[in-house]
PDB file with one MODEL, atoms N, CA, C and O in Angstrom:
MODEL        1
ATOM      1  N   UNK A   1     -41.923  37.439  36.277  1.00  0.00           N
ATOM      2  CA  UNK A   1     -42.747  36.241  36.320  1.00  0.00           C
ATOM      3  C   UNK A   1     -41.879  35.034  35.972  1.00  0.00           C
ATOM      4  O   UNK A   1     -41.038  34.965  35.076  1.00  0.00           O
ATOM      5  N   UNK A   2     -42.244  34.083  36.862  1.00  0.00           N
ATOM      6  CA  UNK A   2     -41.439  32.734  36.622  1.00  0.00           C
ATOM      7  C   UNK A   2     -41.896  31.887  35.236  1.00  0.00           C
ATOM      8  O   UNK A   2     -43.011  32.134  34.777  1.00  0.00           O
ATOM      9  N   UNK A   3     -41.089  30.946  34.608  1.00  0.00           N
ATOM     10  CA  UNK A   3     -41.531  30.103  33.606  1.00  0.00           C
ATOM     11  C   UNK A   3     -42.512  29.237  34.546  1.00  0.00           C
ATOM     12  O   UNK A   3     -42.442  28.720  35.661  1.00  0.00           O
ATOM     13  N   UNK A   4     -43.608  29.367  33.356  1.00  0.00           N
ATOM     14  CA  UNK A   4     -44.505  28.716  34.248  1.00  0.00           C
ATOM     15  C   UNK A   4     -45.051  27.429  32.819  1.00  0.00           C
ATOM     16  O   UNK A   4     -45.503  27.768  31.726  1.00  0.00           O
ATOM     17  N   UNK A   5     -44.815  25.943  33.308  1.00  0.00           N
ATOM     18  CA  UNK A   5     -44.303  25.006  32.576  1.00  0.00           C
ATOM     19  C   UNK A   5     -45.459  23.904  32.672  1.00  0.00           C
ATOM     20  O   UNK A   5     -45.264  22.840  32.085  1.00  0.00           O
ATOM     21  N   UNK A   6     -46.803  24.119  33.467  1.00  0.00           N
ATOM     22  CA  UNK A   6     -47.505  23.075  34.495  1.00  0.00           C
ATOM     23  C   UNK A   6     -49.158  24.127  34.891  1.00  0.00           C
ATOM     24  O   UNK A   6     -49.451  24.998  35.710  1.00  0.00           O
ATOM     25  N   UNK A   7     -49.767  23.507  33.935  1.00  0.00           N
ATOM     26  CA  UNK A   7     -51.032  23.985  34.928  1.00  0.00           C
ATOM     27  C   UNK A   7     -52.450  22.999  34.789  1.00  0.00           C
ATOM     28  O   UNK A   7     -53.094  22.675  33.792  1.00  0.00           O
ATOM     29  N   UNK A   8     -52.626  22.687  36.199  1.00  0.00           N
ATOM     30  CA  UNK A   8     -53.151  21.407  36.229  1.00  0.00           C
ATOM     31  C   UNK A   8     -54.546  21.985  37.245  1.00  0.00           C
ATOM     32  O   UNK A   8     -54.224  22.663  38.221  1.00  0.00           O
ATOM     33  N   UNK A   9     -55.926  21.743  37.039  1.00  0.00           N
ATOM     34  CA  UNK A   9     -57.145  22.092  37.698  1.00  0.00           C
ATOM     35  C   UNK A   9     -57.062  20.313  38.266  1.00  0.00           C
ATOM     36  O   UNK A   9     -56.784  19.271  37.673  1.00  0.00           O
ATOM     37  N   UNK A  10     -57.472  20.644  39.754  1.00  0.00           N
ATOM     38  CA  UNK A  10     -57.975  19.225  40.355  1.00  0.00           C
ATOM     39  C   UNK A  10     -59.345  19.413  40.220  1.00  0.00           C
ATOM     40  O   UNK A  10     -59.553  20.550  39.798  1.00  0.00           O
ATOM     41  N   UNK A  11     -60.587  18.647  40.435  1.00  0.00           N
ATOM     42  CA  UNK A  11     -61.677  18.155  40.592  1.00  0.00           C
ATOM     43  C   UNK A  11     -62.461  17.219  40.196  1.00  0.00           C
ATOM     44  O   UNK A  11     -62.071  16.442  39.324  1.00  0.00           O
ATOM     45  N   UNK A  12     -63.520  17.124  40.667  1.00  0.00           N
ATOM     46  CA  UNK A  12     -64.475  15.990  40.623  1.00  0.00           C
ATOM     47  C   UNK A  12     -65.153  15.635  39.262  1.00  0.00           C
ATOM     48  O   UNK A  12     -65.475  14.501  38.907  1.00  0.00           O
ATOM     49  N   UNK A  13     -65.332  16.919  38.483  1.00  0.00           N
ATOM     50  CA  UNK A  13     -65.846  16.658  37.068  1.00  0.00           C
ATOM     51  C   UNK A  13     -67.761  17.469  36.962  1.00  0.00           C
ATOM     52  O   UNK A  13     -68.567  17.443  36.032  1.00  0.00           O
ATOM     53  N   UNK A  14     -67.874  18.185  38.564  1.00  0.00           N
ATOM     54  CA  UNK A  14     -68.946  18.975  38.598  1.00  0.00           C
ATOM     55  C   UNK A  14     -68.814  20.429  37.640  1.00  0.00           C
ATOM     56  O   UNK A  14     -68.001  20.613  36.734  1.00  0.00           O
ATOM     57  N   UNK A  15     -69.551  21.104  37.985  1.00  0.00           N
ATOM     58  CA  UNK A  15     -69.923  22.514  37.042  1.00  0.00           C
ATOM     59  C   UNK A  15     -69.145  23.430  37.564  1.00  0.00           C
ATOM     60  O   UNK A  15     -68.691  24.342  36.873  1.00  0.00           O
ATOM     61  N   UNK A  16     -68.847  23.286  39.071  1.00  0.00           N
ATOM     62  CA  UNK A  16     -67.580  23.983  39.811  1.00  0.00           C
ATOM     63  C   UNK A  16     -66.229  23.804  39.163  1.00  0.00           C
ATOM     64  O   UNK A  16     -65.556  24.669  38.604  1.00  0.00           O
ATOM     65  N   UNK A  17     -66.011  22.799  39.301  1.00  0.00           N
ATOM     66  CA  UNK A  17     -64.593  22.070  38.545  1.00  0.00           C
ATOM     67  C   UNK A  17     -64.558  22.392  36.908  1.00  0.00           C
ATOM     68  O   UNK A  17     -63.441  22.678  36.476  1.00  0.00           O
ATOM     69  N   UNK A  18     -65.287  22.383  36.274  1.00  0.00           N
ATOM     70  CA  UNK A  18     -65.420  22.579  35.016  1.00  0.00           C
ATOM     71  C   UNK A  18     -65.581  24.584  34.490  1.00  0.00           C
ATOM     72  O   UNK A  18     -65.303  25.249  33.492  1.00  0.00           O
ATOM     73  N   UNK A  19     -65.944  24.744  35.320  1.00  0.00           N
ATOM     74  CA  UNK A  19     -65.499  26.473  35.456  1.00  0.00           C
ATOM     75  C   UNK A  19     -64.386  26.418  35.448  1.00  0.00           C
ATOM     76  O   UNK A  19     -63.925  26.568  34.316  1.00  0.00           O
ATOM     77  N   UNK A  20     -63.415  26.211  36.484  1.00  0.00           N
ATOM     78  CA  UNK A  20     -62.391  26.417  36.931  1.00  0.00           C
ATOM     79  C   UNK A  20     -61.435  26.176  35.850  1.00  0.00           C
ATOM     80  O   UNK A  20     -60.604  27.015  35.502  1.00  0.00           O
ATOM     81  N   UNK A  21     -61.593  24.759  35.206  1.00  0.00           N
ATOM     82  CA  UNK A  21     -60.908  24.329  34.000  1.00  0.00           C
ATOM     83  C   UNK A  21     -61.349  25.119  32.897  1.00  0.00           C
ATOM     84  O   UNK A  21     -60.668  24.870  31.902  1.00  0.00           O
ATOM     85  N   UNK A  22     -61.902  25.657  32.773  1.00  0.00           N
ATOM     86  CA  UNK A  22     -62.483  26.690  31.575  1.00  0.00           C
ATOM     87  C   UNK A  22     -61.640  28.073  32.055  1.00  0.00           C
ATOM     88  O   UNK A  22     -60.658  28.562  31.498  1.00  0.00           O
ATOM     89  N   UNK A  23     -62.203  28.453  33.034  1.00  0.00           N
ATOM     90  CA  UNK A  23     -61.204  29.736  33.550  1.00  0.00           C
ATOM     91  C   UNK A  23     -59.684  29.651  33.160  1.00  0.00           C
ATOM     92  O   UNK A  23     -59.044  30.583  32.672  1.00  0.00           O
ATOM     93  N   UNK A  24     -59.204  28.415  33.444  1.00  0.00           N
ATOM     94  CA  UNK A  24     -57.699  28.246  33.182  1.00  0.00           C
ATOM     95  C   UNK A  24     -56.888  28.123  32.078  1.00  0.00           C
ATOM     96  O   UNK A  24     -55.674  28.316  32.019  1.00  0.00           O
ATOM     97  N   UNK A  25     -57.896  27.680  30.924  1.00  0.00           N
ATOM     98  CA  UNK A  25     -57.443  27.644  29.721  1.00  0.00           C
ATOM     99  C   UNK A  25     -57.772  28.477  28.707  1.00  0.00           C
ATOM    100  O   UNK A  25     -57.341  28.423  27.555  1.00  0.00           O
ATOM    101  N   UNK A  26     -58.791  29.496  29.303  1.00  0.00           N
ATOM    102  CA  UNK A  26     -58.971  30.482  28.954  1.00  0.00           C
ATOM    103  C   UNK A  26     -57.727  31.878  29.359  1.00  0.00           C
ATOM    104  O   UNK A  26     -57.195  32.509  28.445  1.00  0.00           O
ATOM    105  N   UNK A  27     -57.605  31.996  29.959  1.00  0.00           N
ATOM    106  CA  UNK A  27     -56.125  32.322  31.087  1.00  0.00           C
ATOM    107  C   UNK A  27     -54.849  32.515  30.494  1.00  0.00           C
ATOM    108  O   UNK A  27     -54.152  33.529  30.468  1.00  0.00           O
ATOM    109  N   UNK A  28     -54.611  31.147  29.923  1.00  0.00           N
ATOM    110  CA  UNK A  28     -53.186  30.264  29.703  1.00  0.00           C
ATOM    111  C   UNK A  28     -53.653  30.699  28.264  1.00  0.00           C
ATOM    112  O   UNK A  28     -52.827  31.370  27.645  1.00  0.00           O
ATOM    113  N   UNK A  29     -54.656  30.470  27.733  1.00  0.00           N
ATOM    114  CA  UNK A  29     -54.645  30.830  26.178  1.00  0.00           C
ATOM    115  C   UNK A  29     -54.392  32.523  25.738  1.00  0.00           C
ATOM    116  O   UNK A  29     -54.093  32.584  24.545  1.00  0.00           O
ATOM    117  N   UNK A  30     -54.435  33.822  26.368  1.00  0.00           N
ATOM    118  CA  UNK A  30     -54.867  34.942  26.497  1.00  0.00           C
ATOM    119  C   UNK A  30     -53.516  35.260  26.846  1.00  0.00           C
ATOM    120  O   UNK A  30     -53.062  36.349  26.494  1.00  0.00           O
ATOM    121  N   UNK A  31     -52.622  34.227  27.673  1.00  0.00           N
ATOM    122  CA  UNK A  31     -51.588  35.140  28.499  1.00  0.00           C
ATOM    123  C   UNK A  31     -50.228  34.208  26.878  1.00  0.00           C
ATOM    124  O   UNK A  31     -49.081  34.600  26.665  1.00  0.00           O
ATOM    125  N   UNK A  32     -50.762  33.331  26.295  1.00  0.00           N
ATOM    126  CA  UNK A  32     -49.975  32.858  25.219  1.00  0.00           C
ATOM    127  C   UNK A  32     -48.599  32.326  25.623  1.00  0.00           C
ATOM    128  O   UNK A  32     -47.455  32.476  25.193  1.00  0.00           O
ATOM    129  N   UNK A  33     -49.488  31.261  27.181  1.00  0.00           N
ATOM    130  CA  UNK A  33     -47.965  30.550  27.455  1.00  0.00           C
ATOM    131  C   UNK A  33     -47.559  29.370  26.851  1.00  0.00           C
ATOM    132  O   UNK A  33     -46.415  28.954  27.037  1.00  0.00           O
ATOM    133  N   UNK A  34     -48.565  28.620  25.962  1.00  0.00           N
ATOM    134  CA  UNK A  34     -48.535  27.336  25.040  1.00  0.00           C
ATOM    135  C   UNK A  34     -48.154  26.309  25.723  1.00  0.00           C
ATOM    136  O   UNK A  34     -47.395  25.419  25.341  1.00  0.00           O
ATOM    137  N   UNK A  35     -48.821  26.445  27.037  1.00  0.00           N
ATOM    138  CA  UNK A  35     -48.616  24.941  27.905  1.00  0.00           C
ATOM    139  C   UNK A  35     -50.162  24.535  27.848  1.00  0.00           C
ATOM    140  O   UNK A  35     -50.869  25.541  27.903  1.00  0.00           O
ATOM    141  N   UNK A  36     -50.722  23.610  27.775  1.00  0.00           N
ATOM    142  CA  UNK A  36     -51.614  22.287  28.306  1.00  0.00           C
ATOM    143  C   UNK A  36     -52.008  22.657  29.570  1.00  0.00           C
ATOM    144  O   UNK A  36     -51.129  22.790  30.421  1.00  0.00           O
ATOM    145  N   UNK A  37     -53.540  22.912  29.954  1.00  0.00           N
ATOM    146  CA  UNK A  37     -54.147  23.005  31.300  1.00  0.00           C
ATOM    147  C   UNK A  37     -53.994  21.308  31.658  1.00  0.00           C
ATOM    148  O   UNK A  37     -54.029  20.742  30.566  1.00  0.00           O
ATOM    149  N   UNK A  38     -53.889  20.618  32.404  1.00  0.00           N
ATOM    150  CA  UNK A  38     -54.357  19.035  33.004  1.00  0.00           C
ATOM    151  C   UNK A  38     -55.559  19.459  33.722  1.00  0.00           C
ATOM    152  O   UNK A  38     -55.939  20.512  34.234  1.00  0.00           O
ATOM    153  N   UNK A  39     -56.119  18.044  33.557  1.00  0.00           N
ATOM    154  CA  UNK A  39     -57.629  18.076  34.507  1.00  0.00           C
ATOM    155  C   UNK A  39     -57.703  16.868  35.309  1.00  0.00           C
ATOM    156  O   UNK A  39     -58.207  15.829  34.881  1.00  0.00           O
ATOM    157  N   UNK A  40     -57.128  17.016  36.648  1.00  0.00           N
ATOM    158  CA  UNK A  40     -56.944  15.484  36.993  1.00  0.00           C
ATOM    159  C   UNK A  40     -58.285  15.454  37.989  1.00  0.00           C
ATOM    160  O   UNK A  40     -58.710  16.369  38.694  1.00  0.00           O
ATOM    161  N   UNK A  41     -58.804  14.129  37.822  1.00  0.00           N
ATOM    162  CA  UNK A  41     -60.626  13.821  38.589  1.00  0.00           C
ATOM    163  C   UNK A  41     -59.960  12.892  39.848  1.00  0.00           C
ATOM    164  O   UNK A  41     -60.689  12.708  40.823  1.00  0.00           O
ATOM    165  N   UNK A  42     -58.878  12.423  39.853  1.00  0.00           N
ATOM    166  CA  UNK A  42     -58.773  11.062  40.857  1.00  0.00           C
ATOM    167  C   UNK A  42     -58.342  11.791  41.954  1.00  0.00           C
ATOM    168  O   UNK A  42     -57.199  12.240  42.042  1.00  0.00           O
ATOM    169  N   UNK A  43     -59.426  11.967  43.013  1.00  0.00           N
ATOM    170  CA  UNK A  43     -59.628  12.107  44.514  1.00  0.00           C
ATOM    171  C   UNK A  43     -58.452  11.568  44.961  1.00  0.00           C
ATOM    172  O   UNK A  43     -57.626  12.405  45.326  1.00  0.00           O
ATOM    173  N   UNK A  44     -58.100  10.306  45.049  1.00  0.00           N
ATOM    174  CA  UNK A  44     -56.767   9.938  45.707  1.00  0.00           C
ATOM    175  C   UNK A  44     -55.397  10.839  45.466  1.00  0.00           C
ATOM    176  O   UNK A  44     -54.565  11.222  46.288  1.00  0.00           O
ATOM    177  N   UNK A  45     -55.483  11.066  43.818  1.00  0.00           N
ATOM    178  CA  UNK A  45     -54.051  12.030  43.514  1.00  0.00           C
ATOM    179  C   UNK A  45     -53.969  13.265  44.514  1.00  0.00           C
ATOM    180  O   UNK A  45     -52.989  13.605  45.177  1.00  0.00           O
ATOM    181  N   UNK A  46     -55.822  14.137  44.447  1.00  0.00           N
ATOM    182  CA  UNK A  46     -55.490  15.311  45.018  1.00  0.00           C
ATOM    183  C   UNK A  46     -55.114  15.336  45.986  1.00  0.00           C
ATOM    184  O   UNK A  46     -54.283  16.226  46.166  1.00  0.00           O
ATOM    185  N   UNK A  47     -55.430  14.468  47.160  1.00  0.00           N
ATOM    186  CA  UNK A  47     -55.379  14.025  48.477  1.00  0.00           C
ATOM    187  C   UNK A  47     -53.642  13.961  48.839  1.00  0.00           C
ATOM    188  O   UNK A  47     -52.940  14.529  49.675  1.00  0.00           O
ATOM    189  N   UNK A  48     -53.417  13.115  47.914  1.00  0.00           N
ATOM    190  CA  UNK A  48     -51.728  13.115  47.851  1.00  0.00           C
ATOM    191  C   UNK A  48     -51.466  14.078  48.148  1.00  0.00           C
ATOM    192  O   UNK A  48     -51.075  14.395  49.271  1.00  0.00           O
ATOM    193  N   UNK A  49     -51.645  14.929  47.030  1.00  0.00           N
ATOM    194  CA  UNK A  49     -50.878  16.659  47.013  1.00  0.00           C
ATOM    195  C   UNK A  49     -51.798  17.477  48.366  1.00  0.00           C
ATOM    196  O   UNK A  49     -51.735  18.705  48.333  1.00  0.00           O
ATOM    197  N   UNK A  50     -52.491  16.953  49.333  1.00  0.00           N
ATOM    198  CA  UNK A  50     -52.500  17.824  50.458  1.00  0.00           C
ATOM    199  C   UNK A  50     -54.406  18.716  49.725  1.00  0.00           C
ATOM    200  O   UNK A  50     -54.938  19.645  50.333  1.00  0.00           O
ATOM    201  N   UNK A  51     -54.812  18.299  48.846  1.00  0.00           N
ATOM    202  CA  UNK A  51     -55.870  18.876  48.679  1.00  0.00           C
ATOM    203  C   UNK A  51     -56.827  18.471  48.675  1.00  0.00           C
ATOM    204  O   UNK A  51     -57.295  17.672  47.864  1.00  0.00           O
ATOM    205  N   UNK A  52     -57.677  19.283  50.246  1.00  0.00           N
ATOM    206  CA  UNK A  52     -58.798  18.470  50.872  1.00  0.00           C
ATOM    207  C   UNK A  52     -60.233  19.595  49.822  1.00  0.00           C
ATOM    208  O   UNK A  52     -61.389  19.438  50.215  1.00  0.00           O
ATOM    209  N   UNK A  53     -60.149  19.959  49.384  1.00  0.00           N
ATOM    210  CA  UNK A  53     -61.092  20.522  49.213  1.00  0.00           C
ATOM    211  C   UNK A  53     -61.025  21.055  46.942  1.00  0.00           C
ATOM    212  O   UNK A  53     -59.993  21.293  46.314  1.00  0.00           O
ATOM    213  N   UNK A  54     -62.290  21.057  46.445  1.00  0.00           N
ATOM    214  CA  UNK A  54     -62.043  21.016  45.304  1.00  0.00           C
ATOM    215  C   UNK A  54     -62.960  21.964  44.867  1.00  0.00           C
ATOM    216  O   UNK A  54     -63.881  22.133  45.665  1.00  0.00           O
ATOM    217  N   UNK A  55     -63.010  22.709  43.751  1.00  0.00           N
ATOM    218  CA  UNK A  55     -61.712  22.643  42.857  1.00  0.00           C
ATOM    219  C   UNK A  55     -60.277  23.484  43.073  1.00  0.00           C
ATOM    220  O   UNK A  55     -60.127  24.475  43.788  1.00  0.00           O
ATOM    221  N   UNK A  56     -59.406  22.905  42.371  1.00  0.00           N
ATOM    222  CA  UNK A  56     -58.453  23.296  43.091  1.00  0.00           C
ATOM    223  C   UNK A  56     -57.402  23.737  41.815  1.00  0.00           C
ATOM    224  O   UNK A  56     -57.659  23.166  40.754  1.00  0.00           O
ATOM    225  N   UNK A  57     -56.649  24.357  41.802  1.00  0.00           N
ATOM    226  CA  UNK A  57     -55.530  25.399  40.609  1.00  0.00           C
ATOM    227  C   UNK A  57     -54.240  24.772  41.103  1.00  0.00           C
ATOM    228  O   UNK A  57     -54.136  24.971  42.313  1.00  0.00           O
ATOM    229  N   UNK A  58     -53.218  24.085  40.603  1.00  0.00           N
ATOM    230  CA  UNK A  58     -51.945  23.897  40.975  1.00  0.00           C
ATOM    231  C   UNK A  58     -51.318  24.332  39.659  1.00  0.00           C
ATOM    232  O   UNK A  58     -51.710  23.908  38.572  1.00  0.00           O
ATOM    233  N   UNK A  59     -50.176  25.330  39.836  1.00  0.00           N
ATOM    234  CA  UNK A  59     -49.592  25.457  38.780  1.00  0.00           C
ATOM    235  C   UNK A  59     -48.062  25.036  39.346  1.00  0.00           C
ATOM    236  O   UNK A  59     -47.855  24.842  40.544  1.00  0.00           O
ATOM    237  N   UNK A  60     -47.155  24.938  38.448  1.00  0.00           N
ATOM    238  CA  UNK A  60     -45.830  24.039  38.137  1.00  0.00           C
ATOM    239  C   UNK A  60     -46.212  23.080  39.634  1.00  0.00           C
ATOM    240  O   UNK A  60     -45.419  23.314  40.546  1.00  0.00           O
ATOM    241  N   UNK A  61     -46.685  22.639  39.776  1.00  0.00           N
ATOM    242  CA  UNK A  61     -46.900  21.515  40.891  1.00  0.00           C
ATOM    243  C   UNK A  61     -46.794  22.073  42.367  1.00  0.00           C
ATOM    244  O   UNK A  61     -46.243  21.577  43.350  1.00  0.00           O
ATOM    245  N   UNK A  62     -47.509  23.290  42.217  1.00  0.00           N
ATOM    246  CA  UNK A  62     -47.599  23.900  43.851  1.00  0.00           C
ATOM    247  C   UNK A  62     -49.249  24.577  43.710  1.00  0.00           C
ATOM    248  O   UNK A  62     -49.711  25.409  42.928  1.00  0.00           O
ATOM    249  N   UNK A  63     -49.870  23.794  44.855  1.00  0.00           N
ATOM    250  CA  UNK A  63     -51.325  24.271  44.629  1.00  0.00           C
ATOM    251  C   UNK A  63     -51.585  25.686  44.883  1.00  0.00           C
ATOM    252  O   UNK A  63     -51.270  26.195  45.959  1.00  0.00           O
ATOM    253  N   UNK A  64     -52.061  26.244  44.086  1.00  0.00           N
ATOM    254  CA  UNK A  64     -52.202  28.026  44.394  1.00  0.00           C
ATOM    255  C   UNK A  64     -53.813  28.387  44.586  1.00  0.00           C
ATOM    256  O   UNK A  64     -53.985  29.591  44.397  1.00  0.00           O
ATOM    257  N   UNK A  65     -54.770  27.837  44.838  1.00  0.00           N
ATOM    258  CA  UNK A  65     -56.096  27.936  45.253  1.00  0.00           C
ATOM    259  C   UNK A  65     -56.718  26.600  45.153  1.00  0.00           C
ATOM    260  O   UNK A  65     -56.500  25.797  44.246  1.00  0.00           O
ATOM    261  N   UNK A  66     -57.786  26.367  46.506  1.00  0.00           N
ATOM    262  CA  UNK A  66     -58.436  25.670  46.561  1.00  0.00           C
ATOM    263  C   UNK A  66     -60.200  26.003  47.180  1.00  0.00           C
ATOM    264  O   UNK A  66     -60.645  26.920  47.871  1.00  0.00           O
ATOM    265  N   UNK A  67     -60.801  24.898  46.608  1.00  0.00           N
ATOM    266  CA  UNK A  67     -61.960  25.404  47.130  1.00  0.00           C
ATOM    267  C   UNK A  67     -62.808  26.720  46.674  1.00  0.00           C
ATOM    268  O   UNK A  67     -63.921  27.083  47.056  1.00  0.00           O
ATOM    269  N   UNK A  68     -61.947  27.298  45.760  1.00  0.00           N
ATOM    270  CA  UNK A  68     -62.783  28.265  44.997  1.00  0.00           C
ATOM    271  C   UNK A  68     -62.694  28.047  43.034  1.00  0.00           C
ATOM    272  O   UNK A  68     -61.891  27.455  42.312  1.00  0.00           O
ATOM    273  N   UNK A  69     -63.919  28.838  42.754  1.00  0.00           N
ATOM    274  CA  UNK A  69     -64.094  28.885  41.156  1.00  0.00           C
ATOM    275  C   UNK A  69     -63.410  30.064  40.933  1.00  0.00           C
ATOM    276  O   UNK A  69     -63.891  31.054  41.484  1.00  0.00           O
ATOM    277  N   UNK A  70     -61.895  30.297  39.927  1.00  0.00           N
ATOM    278  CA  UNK A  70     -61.429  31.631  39.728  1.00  0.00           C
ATOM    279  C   UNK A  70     -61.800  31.294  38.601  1.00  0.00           C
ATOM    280  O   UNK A  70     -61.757  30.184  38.070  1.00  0.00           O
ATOM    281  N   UNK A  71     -62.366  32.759  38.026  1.00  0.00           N
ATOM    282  CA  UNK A  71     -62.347  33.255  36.559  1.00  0.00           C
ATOM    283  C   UNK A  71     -61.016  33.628  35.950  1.00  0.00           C
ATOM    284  O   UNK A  71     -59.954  33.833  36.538  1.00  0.00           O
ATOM    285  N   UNK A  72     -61.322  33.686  34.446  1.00  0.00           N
ATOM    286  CA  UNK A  72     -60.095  33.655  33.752  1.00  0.00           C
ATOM    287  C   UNK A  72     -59.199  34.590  34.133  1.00  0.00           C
ATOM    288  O   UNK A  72     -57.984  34.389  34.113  1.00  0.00           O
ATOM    289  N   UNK A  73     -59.988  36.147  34.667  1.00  0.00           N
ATOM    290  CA  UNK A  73     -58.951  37.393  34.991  1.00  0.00           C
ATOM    291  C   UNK A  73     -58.341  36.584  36.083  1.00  0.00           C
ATOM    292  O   UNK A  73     -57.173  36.197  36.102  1.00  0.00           O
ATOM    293  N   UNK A  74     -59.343  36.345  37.082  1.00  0.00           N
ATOM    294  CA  UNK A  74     -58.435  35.611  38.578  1.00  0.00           C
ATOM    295  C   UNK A  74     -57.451  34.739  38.072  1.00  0.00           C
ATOM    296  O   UNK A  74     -56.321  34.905  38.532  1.00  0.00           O
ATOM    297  N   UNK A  75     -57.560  34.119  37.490  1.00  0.00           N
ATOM    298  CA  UNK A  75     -56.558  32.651  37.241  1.00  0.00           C
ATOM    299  C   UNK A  75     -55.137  33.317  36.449  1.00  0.00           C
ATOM    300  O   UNK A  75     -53.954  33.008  36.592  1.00  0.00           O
ATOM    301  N   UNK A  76     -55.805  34.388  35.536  1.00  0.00           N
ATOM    302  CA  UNK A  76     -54.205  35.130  34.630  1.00  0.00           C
ATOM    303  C   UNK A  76     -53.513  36.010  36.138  1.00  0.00           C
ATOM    304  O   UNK A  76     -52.302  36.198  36.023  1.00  0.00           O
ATOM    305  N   UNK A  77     -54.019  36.447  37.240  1.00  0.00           N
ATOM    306  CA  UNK A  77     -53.931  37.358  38.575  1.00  0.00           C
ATOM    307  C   UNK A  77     -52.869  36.616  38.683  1.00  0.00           C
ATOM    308  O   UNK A  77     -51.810  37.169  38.385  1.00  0.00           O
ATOM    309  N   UNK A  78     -52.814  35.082  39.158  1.00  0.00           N
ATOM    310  CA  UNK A  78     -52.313  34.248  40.022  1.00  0.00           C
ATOM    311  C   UNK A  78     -51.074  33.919  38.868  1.00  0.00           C
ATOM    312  O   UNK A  78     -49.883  33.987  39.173  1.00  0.00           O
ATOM    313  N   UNK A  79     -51.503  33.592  37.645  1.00  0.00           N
ATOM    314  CA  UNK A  79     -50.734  33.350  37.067  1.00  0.00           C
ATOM    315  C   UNK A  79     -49.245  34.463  36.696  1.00  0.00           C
ATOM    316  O   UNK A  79     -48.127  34.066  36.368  1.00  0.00           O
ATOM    317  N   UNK A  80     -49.607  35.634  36.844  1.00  0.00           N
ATOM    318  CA  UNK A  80     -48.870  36.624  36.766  1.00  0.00           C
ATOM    319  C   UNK A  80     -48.040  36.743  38.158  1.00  0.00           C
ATOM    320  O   UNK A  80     -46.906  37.205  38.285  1.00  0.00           O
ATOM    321  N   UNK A  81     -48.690  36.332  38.938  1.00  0.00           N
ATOM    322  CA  UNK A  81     -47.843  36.687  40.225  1.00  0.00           C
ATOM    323  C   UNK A  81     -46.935  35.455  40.736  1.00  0.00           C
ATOM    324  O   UNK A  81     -46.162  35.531  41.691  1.00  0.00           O
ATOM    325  N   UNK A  82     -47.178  34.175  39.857  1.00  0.00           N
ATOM    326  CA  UNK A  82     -45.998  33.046  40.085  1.00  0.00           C
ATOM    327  C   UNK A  82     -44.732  33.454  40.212  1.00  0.00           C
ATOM    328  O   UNK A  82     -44.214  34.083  39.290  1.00  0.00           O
ATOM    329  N   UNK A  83     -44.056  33.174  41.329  1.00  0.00           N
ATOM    330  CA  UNK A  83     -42.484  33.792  40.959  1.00  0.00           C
ATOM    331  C   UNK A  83     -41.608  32.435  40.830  1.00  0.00           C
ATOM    332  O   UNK A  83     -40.407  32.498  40.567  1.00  0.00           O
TER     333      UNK A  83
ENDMDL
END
C-alpha cells in the first residue's frame, strides 16, 4: 500500500455527502493513518478536478469514486488498494 497523505470527500453538504464524509473518517480513523479527511462543498473546485457528479472520494489528489455513498469497510477497500 502506498503512503497515503490526502483524503478529501467532494460534495454539496446533503445527507449523501455527509455519509460519505463520515464513512471516510471513520476509515482513516480504524486504518490509523493520522491524516485529516477534507470536505470541500465548492462545485467549481470539483468541476476543476473533472467531477461531474457527487459525492465524490479523492484520495492523494486522484478521484477514486464518484457518485456513490461508500461505507467505512468500502472506503478502508479503496483505501487499501491505493498503490
Amino acid at each position: 500500500m502506498a503512503a497515503i497523505n490526502e483524503v478529501t470527500v467532494y460534495g454539496s453538504g446533503c445527507k449523501r455527502c455527509q455519509a460519505l464524509l463520515d464513512g471516510a473518517r471513520q476509515a482513516v480513523s480504524d486504518m490509523g493513518l493520522g491524516v485529516e479527511v477534507g470536505y470541500v462543498t465548492d462545485v467549481v473546485e470539483a468541476s476543476s478536478r473533472g467531477i461531474m457528479s457527487m459525492p465524490a472520494l479523492a484520495v492523494n489528489g486522484r478521484v477514486v469514486s464518484a457518485g456513490r455513498v461508500l461505507d467505512a469497510k468500502e472506503v478502508r477497500k479503496v483505501l487499501e488498494g491505493i498503490e
